[in-house]
N, C-alpha and C positions, 0 to 999 in steps of 0.2 A: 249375790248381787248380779252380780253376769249371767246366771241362767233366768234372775229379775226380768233382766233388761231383754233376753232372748223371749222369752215368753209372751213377753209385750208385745214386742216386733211381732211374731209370730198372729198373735190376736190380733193386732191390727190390720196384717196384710189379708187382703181378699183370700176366702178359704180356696177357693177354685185354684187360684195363681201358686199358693204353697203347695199343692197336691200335684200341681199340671207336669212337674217336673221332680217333683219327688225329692231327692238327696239333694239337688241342686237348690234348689230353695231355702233349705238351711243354710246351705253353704253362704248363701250370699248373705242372710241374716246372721252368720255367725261372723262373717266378714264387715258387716257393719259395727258389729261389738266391737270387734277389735280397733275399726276406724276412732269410733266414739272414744276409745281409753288413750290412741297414737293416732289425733287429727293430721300430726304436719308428714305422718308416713308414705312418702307417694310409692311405695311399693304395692301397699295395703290397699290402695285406689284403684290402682294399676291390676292387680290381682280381683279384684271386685268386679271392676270393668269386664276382663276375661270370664268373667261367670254372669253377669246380663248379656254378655253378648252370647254366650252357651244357650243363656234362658231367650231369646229374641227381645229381648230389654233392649233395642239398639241405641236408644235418645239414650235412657241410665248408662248403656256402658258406654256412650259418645261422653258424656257429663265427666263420668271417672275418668277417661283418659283425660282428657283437658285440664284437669282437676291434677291428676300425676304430675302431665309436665309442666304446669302452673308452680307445682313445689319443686322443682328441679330434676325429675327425670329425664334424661337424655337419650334412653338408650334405644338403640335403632330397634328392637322387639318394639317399644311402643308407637313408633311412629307403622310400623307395618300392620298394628290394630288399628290405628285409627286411620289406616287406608282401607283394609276392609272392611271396617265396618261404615267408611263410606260409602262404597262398592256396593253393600250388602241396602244402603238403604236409595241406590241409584244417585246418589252426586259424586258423579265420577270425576267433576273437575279437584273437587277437594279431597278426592282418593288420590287423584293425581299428583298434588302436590304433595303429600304425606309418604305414595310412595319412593317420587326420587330422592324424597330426600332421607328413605331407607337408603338409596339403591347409592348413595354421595358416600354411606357409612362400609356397603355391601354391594360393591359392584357384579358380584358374580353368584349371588345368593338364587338357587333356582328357584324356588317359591316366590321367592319378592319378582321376578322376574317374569314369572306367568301371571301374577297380579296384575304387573302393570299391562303387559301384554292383553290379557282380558280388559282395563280397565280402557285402553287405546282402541280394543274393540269397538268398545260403546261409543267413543269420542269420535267413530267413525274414523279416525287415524292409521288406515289401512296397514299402510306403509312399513308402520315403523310398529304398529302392531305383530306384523309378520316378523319384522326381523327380530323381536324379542320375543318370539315362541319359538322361532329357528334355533335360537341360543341354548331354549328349555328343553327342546325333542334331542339336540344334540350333545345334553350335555346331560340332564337326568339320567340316573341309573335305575328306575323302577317304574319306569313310562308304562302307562294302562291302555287300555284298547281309545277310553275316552280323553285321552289327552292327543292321539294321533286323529282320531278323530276330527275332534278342535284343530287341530294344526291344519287339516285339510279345506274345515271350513274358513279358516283364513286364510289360506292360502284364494280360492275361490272369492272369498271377500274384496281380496287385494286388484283380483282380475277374475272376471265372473267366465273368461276364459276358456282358463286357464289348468282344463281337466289332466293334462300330464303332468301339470307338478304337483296336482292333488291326488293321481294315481301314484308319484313320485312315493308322495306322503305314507300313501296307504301300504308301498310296496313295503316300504324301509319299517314302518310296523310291524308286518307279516314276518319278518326277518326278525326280528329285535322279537317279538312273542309268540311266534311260533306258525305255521302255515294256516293252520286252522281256528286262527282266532276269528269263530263265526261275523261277529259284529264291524272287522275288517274288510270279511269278504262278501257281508252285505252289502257295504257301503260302495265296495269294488264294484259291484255291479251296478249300483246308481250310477255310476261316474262314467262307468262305462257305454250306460245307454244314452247318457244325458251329452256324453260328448259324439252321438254317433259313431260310435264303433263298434259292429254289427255282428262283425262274427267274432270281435272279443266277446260280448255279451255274452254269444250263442256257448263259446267256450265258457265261459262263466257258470251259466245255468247250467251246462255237462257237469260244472264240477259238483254243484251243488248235488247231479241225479246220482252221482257213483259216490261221491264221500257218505252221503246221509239215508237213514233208511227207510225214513216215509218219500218214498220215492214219488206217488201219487201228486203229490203236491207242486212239486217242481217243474214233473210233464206239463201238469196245470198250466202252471208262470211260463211256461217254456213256449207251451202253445198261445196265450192270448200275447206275448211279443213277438210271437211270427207273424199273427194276424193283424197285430199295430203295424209291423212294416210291410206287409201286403205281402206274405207268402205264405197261405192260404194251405196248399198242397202238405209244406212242413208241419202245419200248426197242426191237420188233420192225425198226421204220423203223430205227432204228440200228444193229441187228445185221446188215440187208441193205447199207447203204449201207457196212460193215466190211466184206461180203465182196464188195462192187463194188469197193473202192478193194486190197482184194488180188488181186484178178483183174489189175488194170493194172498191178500190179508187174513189174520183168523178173524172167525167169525165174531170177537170181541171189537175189534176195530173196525168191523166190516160197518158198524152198528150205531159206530158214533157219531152223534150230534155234524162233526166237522165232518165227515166221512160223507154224510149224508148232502150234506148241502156242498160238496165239492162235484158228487154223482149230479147234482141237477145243476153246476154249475160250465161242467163237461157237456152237458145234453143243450144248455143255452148255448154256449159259444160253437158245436155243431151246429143248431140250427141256423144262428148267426152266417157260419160260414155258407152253408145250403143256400142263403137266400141272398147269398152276392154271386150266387153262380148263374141264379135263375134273369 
């Protein structure tokens, strides 16, 4: 009877929609069989829901949650899905309210806490945005390059500023995952130039020419920021020592595509300079 009733379902649903996701598709039609046999289970809803929302079903798995706590679910796991999967379809006022009233259950829970924190983003809520991603940078144990990241842009968000406590941000990353976490010390140097600070920067691109070994590239970036802030003379020494460090390539890299249009990229930004002498 049950593999009846699975068969069915299965014919019915659009063949695109069963295949799009594969295992998960059964899943969920094996989850309605079981709704079918134990309607009043809001577990069984609740657990459904979690799987349209896997599938991007987000109306189906908004239905099932509603549907759960309609039969008596209470537990704060479900009010944190059905904040994200507000979040997820942009009504963040009604993410809003689903997640405090996780965070009434779980005041210190870090996940509900950068939820809400992202969802205060949206709301334009600066403020208090920030102080509940302050809570998550300082209190998660397995913070990623993009969670410091986000912290910086709301830090910036809060006060468009405010480039020292978003280099604050970026430092205490560096520290927390390691010196060299590239995507940090990108962003370092945005921050750095975007708040005028000149010869940080200049230090910055140094790091980038000695840590990494397409050096070529960096002389590059190093010289067309000399020539944004009008010193000319430096960007020159830059562009030369760019096409010293392509000279020393092997001839495989001498060759490449990138290689190639970085040579006529060095030959534009000389001529460039030539013609603000004349």
């Amino acid at each position: 009877m049950i593999k009846g009733i699975l068969f069915a379902i299965l014919f019915l649903w659009p063949v695109a929609q069963v295949f799009a996701h594969g295992d998960l598709s059964m899943r969920i039609a094996e989850k309605t069989i079981e709704i079918s046999e134990n309607p009043g289970n809001f577990e069984l809803y609740y657990e459904r829901g979690l799987l349209y929302q896997q599938h991007m079903e987000y109306s189906n798995a908004l239905e099932d949650f509603i549907t759960s706590k309609s039969l008596g679910n209470t537990g704060k796991a479900l009010y944190y899905a059905i904040a994200e999967v507000h979040y997820l379809i942009e009504d963040y006022g009604e993410a809003l309210k689903s997640i405090v009233s996780y965070l009434e259950l779980d005041s210190i829970n870090v996940k509900a806490k950068k939820l809400e924190a992202q969802i205060l983003f949206h709301l334009k809520s600066y403020k208090k945005s920030l102080e509940a991603y302050r809570y998550v940078i300082h209190t998660m144990s397995d913070a990623r390059p993009e969670d410091i990241l986000e912290y910086g842009k709301l830090i910036l968000a809060e006060d468009n500023k405010n480039y020292s406590g978003a280099l604050e941000a970026i430092q205490y990353g560096l520290e927390q995952l390691g010196p060299h976490t590239i995507s940090l010390q990108l962003k370092k140097l945005d921050y750095l130039i975007a708040s005028g600070q000149i010869e940080k920067a200049l230090e910055q691109y140094n790091y980038f020419i000695l840590e990494y070994n397409r050096k070529e590239f960096w002389y590059f970036k190093k010289a067309k920021y000399l020539a944004e802030i009008n010193r000319p003379h430096e960007a020159f020494i830059s562009l030369k020592l760019a096409s010293v460090a392509i000279r020393q390539l092997d001839t495989k890299f001498k060759n490449m595509d990138s290689v190639i249009i970085l040579i006529e990229q060095i030959k534009s930004l000389e001529n460039s300079l030539n013609n603000q002498k004349l």
